[in-house]
C-alpha positions in Angstrom: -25.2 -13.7 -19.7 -22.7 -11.0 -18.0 -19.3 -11.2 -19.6 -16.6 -9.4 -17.5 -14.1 -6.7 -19.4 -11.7 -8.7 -21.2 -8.7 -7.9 -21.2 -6.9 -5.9 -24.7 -3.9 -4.9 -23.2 -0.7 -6.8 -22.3 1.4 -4.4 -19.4 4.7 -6.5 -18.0 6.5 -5.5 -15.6 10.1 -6.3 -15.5 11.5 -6.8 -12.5 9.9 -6.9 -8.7 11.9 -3.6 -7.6 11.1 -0.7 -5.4 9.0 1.1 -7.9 7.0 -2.0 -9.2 5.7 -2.8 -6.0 4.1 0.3 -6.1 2.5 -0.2 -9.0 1.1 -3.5 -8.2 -0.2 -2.2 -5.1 -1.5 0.8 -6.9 -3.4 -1.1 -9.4 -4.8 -3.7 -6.7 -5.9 -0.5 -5.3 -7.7 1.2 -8.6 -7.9 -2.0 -11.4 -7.2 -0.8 -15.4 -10.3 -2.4 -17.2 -9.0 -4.2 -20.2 -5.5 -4.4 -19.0 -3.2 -7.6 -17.9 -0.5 -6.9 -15.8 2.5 -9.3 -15.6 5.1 -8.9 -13.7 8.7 -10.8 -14.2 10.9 -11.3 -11.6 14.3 -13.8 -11.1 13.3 -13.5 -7.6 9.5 -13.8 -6.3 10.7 -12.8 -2.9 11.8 -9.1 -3.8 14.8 -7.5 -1.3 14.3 -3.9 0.1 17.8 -3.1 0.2 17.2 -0.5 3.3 17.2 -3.3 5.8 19.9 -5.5 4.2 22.7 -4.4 6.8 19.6 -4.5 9.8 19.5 -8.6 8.3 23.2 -8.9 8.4 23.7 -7.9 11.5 20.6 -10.2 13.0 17.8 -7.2 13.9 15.9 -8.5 11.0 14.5 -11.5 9.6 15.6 -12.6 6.3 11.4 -12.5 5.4 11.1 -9.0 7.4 13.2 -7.3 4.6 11.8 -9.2 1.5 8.0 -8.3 -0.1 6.9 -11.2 -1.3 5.6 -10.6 -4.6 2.9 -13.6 -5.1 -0.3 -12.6 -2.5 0.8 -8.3 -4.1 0.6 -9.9 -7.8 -3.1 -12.1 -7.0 -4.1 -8.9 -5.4 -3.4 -6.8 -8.0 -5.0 -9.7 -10.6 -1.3 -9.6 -12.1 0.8 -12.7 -13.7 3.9 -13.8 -11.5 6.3 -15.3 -13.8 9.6 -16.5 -12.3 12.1 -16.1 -14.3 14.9 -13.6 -15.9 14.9 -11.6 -19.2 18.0 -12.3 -21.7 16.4 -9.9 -24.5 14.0 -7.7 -25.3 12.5 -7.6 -28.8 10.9 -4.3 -29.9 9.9 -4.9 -33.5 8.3 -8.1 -32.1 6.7 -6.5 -29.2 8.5 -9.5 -26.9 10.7 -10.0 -24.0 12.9 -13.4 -24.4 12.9 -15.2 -21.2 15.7 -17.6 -19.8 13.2 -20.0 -19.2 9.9 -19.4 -20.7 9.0 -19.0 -24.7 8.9 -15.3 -25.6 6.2 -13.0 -23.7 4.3 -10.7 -25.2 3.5 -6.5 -24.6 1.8 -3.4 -25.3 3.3 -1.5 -22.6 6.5 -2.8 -21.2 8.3 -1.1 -17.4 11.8 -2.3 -16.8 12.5 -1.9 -12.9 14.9 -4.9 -12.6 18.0 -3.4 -11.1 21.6 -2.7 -12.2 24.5 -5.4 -12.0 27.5 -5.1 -9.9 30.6 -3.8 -11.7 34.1 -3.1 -10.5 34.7 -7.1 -9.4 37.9 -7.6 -10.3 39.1 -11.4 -10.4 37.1 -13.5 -7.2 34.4 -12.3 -4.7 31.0 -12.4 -4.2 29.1 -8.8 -4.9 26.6 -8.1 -2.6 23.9 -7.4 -5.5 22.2 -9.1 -6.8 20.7 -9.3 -3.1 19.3 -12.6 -3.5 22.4 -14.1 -4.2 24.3 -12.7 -1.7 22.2 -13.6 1.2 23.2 -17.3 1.4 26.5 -16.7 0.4 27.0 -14.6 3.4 25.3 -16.9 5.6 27.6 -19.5 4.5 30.7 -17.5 5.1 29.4 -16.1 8.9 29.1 -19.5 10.1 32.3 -20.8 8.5 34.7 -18.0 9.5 36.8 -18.3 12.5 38.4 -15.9 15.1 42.0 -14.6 12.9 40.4 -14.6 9.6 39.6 -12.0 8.0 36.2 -11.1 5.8 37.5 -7.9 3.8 34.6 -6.0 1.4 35.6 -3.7 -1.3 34.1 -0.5 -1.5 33.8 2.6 0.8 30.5 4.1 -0.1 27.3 4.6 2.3 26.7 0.8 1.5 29.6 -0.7 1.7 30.4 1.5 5.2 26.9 0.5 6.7 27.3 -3.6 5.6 30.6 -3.4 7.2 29.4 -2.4 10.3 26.5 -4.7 10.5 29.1 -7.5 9.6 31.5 -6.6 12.2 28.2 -6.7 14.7 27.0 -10.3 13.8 30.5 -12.3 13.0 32.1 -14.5 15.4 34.7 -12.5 18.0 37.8 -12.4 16.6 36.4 -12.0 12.9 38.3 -9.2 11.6 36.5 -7.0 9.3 38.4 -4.9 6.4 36.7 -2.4 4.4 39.3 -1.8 1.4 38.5 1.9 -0.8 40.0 4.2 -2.3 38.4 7.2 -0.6 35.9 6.6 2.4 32.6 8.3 1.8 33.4 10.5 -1.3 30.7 12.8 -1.8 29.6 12.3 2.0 29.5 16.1 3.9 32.6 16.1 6.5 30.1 15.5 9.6 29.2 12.4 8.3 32.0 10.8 7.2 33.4 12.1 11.1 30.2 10.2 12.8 31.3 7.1 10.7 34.3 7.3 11.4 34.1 6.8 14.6 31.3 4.1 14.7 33.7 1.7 12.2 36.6 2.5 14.9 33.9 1.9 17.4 33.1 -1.5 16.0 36.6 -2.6 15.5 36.4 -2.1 11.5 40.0 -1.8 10.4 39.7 0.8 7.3 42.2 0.5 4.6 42.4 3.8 2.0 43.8 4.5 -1.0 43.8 1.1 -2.1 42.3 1.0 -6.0 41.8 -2.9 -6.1 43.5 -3.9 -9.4 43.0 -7.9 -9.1 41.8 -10.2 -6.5 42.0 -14.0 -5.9 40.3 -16.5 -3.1 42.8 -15.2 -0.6 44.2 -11.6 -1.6 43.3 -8.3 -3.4 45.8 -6.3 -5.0 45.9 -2.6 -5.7 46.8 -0.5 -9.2 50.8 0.4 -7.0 51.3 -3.6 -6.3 50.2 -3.6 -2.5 48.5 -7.0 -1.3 46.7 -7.5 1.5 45.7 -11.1 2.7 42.1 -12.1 3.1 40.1 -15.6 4.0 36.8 -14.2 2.3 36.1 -11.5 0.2 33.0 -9.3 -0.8 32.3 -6.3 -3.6 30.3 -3.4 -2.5 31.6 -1.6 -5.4 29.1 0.1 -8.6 26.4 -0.9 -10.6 26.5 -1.0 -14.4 23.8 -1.9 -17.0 22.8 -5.5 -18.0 23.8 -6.4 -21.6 20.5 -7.4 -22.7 20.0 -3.9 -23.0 22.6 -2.7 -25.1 21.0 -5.3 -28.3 17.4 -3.9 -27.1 17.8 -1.3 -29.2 16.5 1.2 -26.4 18.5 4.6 -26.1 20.6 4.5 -23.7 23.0 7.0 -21.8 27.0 6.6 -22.3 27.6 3.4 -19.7 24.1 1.6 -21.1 21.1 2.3 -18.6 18.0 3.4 -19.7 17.2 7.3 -21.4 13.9 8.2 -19.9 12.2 11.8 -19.9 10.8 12.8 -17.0 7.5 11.2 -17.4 9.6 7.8 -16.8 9.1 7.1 -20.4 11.6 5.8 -23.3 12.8 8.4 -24.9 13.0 5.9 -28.0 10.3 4.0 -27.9 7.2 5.3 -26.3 6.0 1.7 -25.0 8.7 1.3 -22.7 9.0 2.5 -19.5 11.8 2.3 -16.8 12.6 2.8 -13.3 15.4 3.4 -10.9 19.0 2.3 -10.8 18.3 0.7 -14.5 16.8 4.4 -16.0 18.8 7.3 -16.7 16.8 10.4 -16.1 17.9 12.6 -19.1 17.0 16.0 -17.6 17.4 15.1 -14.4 21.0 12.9 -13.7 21.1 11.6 -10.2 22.9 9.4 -8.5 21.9 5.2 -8.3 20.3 5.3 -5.4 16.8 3.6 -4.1 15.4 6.7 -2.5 14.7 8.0 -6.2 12.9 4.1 -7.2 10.8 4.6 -3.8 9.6 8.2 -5.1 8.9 7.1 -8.7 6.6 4.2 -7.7 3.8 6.4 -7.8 4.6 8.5 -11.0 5.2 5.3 -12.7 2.4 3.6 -12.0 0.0 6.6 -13.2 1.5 7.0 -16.5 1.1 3.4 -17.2 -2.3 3.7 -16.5 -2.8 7.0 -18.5 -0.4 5.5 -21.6 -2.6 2.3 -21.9 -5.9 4.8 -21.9 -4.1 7.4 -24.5 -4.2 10.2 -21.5 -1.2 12.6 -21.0 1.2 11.8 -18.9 2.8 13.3 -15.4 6.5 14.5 -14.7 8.2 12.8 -12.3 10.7 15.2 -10.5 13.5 13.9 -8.4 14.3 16.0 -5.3 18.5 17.4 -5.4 18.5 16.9 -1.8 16.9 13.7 0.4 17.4 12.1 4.0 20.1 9.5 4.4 20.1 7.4 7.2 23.2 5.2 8.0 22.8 2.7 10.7 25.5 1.8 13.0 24.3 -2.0 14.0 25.2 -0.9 17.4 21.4 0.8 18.2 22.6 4.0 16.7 22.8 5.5 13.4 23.8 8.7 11.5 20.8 10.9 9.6 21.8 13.4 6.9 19.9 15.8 4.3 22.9 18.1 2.8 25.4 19.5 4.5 23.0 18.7 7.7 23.9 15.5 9.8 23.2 14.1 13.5 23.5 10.5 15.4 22.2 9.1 18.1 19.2 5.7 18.7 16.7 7.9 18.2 17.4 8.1 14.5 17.8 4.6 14.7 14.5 4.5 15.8 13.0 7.0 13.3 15.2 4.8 10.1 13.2 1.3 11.6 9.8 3.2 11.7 10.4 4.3 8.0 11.5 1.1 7.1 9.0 -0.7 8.9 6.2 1.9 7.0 7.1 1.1 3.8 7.3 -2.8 4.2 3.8 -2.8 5.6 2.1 -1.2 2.8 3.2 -4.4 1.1 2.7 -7.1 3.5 -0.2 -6.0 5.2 -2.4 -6.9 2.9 -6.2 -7.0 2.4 -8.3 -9.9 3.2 -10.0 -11.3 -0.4 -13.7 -11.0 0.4 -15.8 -14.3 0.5 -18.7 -14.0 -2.3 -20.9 -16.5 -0.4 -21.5 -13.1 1.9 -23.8 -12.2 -0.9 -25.9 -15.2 -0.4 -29.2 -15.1 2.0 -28.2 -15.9 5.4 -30.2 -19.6 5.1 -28.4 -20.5 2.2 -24.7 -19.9 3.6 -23.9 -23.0 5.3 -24.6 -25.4 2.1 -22.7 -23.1 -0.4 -19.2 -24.7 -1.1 -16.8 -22.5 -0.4 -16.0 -19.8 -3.1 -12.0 -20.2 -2.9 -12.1 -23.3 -5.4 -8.9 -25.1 -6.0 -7.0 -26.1 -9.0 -5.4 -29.1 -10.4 -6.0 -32.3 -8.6 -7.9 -30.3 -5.6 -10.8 -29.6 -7.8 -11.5 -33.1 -8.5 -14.8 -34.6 -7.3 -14.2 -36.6 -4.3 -13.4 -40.1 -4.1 -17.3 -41.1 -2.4 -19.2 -38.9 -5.2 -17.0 -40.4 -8.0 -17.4 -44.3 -6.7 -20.9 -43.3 -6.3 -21.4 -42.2 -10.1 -19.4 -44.8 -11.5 -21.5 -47.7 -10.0 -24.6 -46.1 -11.7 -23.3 -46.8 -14.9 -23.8 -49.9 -17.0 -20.6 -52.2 -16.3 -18.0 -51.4 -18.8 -16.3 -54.6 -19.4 -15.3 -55.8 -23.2 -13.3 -58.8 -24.2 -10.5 -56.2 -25.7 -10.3 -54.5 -22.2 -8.4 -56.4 -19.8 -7.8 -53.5 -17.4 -10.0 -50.6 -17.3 -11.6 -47.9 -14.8 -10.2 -48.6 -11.6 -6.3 -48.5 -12.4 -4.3 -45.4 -13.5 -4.7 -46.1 -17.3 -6.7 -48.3 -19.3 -5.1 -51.6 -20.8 -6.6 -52.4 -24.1 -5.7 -55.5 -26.2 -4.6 -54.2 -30.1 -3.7 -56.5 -33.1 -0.1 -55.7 -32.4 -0.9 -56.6 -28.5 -1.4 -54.5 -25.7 -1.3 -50.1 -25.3 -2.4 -48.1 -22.2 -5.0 -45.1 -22.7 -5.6 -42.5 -19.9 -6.6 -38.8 -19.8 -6.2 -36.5 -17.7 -5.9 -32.6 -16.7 -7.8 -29.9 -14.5 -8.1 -25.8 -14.0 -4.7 -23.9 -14.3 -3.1 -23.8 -10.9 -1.0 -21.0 -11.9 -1.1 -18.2 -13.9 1.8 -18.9 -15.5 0.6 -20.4 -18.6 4.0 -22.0 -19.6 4.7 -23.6 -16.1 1.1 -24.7 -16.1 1.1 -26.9 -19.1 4.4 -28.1 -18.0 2.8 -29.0 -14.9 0.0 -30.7 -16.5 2.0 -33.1 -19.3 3.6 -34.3 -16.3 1.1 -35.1 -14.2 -0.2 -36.7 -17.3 2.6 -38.7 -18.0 2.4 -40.5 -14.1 -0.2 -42.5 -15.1 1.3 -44.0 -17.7 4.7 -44.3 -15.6 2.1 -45.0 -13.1 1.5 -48.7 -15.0 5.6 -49.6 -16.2 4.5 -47.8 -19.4 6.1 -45.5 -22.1 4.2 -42.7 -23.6 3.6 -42.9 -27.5 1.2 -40.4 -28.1 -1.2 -37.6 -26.8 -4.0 -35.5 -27.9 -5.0 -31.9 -26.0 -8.2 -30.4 -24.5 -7.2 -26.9 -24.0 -9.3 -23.9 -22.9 -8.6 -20.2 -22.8 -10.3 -17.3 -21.0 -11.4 -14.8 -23.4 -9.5 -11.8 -24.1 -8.4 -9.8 -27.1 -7.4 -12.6 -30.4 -3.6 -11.6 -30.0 -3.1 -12.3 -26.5 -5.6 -15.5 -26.6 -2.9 -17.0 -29.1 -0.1 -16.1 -27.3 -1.7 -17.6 -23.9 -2.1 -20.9 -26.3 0.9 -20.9 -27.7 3.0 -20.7 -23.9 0.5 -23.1 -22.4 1.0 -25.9 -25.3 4.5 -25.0 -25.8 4.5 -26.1 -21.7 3.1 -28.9 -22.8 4.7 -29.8 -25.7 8.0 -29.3 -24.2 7.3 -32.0 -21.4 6.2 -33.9 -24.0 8.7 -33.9 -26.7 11.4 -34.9 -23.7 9.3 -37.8 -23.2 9.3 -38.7 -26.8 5.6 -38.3 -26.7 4.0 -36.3 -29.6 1.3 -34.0 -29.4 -1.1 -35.4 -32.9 -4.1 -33.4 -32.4 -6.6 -32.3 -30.0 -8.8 -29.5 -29.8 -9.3 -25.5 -28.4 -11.8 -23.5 -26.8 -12.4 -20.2 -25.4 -13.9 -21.2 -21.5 -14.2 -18.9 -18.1 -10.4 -19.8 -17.2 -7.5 -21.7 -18.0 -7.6 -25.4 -18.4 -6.0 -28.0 -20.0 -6.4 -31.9 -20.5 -4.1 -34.5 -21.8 -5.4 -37.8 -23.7 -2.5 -40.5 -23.6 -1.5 -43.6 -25.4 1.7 -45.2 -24.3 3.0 -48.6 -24.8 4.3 -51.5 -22.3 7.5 -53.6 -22.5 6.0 -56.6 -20.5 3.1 -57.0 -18.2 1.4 -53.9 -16.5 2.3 -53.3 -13.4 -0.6 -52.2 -11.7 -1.9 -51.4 -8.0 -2.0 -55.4 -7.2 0.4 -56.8 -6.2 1.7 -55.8 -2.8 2.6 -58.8 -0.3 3.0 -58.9 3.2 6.9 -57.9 4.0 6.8 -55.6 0.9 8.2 -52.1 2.0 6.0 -49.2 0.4 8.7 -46.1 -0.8 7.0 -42.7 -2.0 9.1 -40.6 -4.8 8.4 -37.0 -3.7 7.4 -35.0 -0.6 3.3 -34.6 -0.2 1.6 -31.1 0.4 1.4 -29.3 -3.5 -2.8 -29.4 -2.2 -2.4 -27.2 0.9 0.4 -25.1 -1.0 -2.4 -24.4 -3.7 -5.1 -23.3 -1.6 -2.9 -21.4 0.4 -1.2 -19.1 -2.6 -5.3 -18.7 -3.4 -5.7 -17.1 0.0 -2.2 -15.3 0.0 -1.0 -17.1 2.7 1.8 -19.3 1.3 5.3 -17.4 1.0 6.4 -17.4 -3.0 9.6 -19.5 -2.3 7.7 -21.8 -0.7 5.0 -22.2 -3.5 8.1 -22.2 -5.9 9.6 -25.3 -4.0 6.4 -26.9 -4.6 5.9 -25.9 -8.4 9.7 -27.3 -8.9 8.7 -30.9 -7.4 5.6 -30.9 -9.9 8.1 -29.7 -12.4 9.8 -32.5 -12.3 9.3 -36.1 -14.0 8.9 -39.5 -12.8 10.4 -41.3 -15.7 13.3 -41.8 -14.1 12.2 -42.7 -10.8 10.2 -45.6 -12.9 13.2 -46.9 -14.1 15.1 -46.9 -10.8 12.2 -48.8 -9.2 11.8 -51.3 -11.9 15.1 -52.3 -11.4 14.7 -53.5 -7.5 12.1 -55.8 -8.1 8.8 -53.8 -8.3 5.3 -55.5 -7.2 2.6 -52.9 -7.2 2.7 -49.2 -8.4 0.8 -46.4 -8.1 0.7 -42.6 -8.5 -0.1 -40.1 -5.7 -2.6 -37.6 -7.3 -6.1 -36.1 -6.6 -7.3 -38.9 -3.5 -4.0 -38.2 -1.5 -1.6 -40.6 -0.4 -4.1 -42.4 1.6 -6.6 -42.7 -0.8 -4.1 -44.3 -3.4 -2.6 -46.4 -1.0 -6.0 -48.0 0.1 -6.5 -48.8 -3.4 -3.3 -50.6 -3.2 -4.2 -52.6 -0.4 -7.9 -52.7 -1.6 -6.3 -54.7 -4.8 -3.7 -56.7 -3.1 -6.2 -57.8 -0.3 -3.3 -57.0 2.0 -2.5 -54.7 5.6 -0.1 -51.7 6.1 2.2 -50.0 8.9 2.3 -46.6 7.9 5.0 -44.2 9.7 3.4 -41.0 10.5 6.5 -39.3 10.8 8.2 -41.1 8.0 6.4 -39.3 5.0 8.0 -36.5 3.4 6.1 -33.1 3.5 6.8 -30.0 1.4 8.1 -26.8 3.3 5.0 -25.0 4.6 2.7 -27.8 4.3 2.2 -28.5 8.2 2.1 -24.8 9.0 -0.8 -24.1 6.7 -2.4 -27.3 7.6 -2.5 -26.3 11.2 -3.5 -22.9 10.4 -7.0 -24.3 8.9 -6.3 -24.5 5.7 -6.7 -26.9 3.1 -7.5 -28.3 -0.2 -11.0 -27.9 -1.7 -10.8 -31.8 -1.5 -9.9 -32.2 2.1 -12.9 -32.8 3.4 -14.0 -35.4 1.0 -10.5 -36.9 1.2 -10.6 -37.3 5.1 -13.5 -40.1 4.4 -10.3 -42.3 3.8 -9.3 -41.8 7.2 -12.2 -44.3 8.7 -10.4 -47.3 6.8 -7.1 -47.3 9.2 -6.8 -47.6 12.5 -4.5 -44.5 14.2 -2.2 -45.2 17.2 -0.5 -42.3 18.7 -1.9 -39.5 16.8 -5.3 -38.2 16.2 -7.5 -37.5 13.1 -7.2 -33.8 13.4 -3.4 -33.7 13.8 -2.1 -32.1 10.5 0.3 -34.3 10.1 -2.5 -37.3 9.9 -4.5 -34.6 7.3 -2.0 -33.8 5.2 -1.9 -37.4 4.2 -4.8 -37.4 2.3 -3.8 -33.9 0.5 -4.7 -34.1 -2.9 -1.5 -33.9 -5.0 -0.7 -32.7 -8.5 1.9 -34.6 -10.3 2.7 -36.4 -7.3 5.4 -39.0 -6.4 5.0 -42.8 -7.7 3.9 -44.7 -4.6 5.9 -48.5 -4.9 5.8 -51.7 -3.7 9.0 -53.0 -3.0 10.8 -56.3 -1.7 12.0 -55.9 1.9 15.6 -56.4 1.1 15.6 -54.2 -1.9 14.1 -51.3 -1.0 16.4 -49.2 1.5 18.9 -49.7 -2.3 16.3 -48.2 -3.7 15.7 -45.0 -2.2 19.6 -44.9 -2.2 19.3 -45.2 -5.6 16.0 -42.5 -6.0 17.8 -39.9 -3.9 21.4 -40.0 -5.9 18.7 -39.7 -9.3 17.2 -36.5 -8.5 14.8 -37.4 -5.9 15.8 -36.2 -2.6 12.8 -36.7 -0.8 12.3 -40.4 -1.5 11.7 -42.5 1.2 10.3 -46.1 3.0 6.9 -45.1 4.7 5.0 -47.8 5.5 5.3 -52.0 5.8 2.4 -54.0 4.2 1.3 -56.7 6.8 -1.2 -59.3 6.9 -4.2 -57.7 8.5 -5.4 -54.1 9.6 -4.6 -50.8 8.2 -2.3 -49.0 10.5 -1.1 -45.8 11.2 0.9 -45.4 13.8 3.5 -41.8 15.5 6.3 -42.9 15.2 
């Protein structure tokens, strides 16, 4: 039997910036044998800072100026964990995570940034960039003509933001750049061109003013001036996060970094860093992306070379570079030393640049489909090789109903409610407990998320019957890879797990480990019920039908397989499986429930026709009524889908569609298979619009009336 490499190193990558980009793309490009990479980033949609003022003043898309790290991480084989460090432990060979247990390293890059520094009372600073963006929005479309948005800071960046502002704000939006000195450092020409573009633009420049303090509505400077402002911005500095300084890493005098000029720690030679967060010993420059751009490549060979023991390369940083300035009005000023010159065409040549260097990012290869290697009459019965995880790699509904029926009837005097409903009902001495399992493939790489991911979905059967968890038992399984990082990729997806769990009051007792061809994990359950269970019978005609939680995670999934779903989109999605259904339980419960089920694996329409199967009752479905995930109809009409679609879209013969079409997307998406879906209820007419009142105010947002059961046919109709 072949066994691929497995892998013996752990390499993270801290932070999604400039230079580790580059080094996912270069080892997508050339993999490491034996390596993992990982990278860690607060934000999976990663800013390039060059076209922040082109997005402020609306030639730019907020996605044209962000690389989205999730398809340049699957690429590159690499771990996307989002999430922020608060400490790195060297003696422990472990970076502490705000919310994820500890991760493990053999080689560790830091590329995560500075933080702003200079903010003196209120303000938003413009980094972190991900922060800033909605921020701004929110203030463009809420300031009116006599206010005044004022940013502190007359640097390059703070110059070039105010003049995209002052394009893209409403007329009569008066734009104040407060500084000390305009442009220090800047050769005379330049600060000249600029100059005249912020008079150009209507950019009122105030000078000499060292900001001491500011509130909501004034700054005031170090000699007791004020000056009046309705919104105010910081495009001061950067300093170094404190989660260095107790690192233990050496440091220069205000915190960042020490590297030599291979990039390298010059304390500890596992660590690696990269731009504004490094200090170059031998070489100081200034914090400034240009220099994170040109290390990418450097950084990413000497990781490769320190994980195989080889020497390492010198990364030199050029004394003088371009600097291009744009003037949001189709112009922009180009410098390199005492050199300088405006006009559109270096507009033109800064968006060709800029354009360049985001397309090596987001132009990405196609993944290659292995049935290609199959003969030619063989082709069209090979499933496809893109296989999805969680509840899209279930066996269909058909095959399942068809395997079951083969077996010998299963039907005990202790076993009032078995295979059919979402957990087992068996009669104790005591008197009655619930008994369900459950679990699939990882759907993520994120080991922590994923068992999160799992105890919840877990859990919905239980919720799934009026139950309370009471106990659970583990199947897990773990690719092979060197014994360290095998425990540690244990220990993050029980702790997943376990933490779910624990919330639930729901112990973990037992289970049992394995070493498989991926990451899986399974979840027996014991729970307990107060009264009777509830059950999928039930519904009666009049009864309203309310969902919990949007529908799409399925197309989401296969989507992120294929690189096609954006990160923040996929994140949306991970945070609604994230999320329990115990109190949505107790919400409907309290409105007079009939009939409950979970949406999982079968889709909403598969679940609901066991519903009505059960109940012997009709339904008036809403097309338009069911809440869908962001992305989930653009994917859908796209072509793609669950694993499970097909088999799923067998449902569709049982209703009767007026309006709409089988192959509208919104009709497929409704048999999506879901992971840790939404509870699908049965409510009393005149309780249920309460209800979802009461869901949405609870944390579900997204809850909603879909359908009417009805005496007779199963309908579906637009509206």
């Amino acid at each position: 039997m072949r066994i691929d490499t497995p892998p013996i190193r752990d390499l993270v990558l801290l932070g999604g910036g400039h230079s580790h980009v580059q080094v996912l793309k270069a080892f997508a490009m050339k993999p490491l044998p034996g390596a993992r990479l990982t990278v860690v980033s607060r934000e999976v949609l990663t800013p390039y800072s060059g076209m922040l003022p082109g997005h402020v003043a609306g030639i730019y898309a907020q996605r044209d100026m962000h690389i989205d790290l999730g398809p340049l991480a699957r690429l590159a084989g690499a771990r996307l964990i989002a999430d922020e460090v608060t400490a790195v432990d060297l003696d422990a060979g472990r970076i502490n995570l705000a919310g994820h247990p500890p991760l493990r390293f053999d080689r560790l890059s830091i590329n995560t940034g500075a933080v702003p520094t200079g903010v003196a009372g209120s303000g938003i600073p413009v980094k972190p960039i991900g922060r800033f963006l909605p921020r701004w929005q929110a203030v463009k479309a809420a300031a009116r003509p006599g206010e005044t948005v004022a940013l502190i800071g007359g640097g390059a960046g703070g110059v070039e933001l105010a003049l995209a502002m002052a394009g893209s704000v409403t007329d009569g939006v008066q734009i104040l750049l407060v500084t000390e000195r305009l442009l220090p450092g800047q050769p005379a020409e330049v600060r000249r061109l600029l100059e005249r573009a912020l008079a150009r633009s209507g950019v009122r420049v105030l000078t000499g003013f060292r900001v001491e303090s500011s509130t909501d509505t004034q700054v005031r400077s170090a000699d007791g001036r004020t000056e009046q402002v309705e919104y105010l911005f910081w495009v001061t500095g950067v300093a170094a996060p404190q989660w260095i300084r107790g690192s233990g890493l050496a440091t220069d005098e205000q915190g960042f970094i020490t590297v030599s000029r291979t990039l390298q720690s010059v304390s500890d030679p596992r660590v690696f860093a990269a731009g504004d967060i490094a200090h170059l010993r031998d070489q100081p420059r200034p914090k400034a992306g240009v220099f994170a751009v040109r290390q990418g490549s450097v950084l990413a060979d000497n990781l490769r070379r320190s994980i195989e023991s080889r020497g390492l390369r010198s990364y030199r940083a050029q004394h003088r570079f371009l600097t291009i300035i744009g003037t949001a009005d189709g112009s922009a000023v180009a410098s390199r030393g005492s050199w300088a010159m405006e006009g559109a065409w270096v507009w033109r040549w800064k968006d060709w640049i800029d354009r360049r260097f985001m397309a090596r990012f987001t132009e990405l290869p196609e993944m290659p489909d292995p049935r290609s290697n199959l003969p030619r009459a063989l082709r069209a019965e090979a499933p496809d090789a893109m296989r999805c995880g969680g509840c899209g790699a279930k066996l269909g509904a058909e095959p399942l109903r068809r395997v079951l029926d083969r077996l010998p009837l299963q039907t005990r005097a202790h076993v009032p409610m078995g295979i059919g409903d979402d957990a087992a009902v068996l009669k104790v001495a005591a008197g009655q407990i619930l008994l369900t399992v459950d679990g699939f493939r990882s759907i993520t790489d994120d080991a922590y998320l994923f068992g999160r991911i799992t105890a919840h979905h877990a859990l919905n059967d239980v919720f799934a019957m009026g139950g309370q968890g009471t106990a659970a038992l583990a199947l897990a399984t773990v690719p092979l890879m060197a014994e360290a990082m095998m425990e540690e990729e244990l220990f993050a997806l029980l702790k997943g797990a376990v933490d779910v769990l624990n919330a639930h009051d729901v112990p973990l007792v037992g289970g049992h480990s394995a070493e498989g061809a991926e990451l899986s994990l399974a979840l027996t359950l014991a729970g307990t019920l107060d009264g009777a269970p509830i059950g999928k019978a039930g519904v009666q005609p009049g009864d309203q039908l309310v969902l919990t939680k949007s529908i799409g995670t399925g197309v989401l999934l296969a989507g992120d397989m294929r690189g096609e779903t954006p990160s923040d989109e996929l994140q949306l999605a991970f945070n609604a499986m994230d999320q329990s259904n115990a109190d949505a339980l107790l919400v409907l419960q309290r409105h007079g429930l009939h009939a409950l089920t979970d949406v999982t694996g079968f889709g909403l329409l598969g679940h609901l026709g066991e519903m009505l199967r059960a109940s012997a009752c009709g339904v008036r479905l809403q097309r338009n009524s069911v809440p869908v995930l962001a992305g989930a109809h653009r994917l859908m009409e796209a072509g793609i889908f669950s694993s499970l679609q097909h088999n799923n879209e067998l449902a569709l013969a049982d209703y009767e569609l007026r309006g709409c079409s089988p192959t509208d997307p919104q009709i497929r998406l409704l048999v999506d298979p879901q992971t840790s879906g939404g509870l699908l209820a049965a409510l009393p007419a005149d309780a249920a619009e309460a209800c979802v009142t009461e869901l949405q105010h609870s944390g579900y947002p997204a809850a909603a009336i879909i359908a009417q059961a009805i005496d007779g046919d199963w309908q579906i109709v637009s509206g």
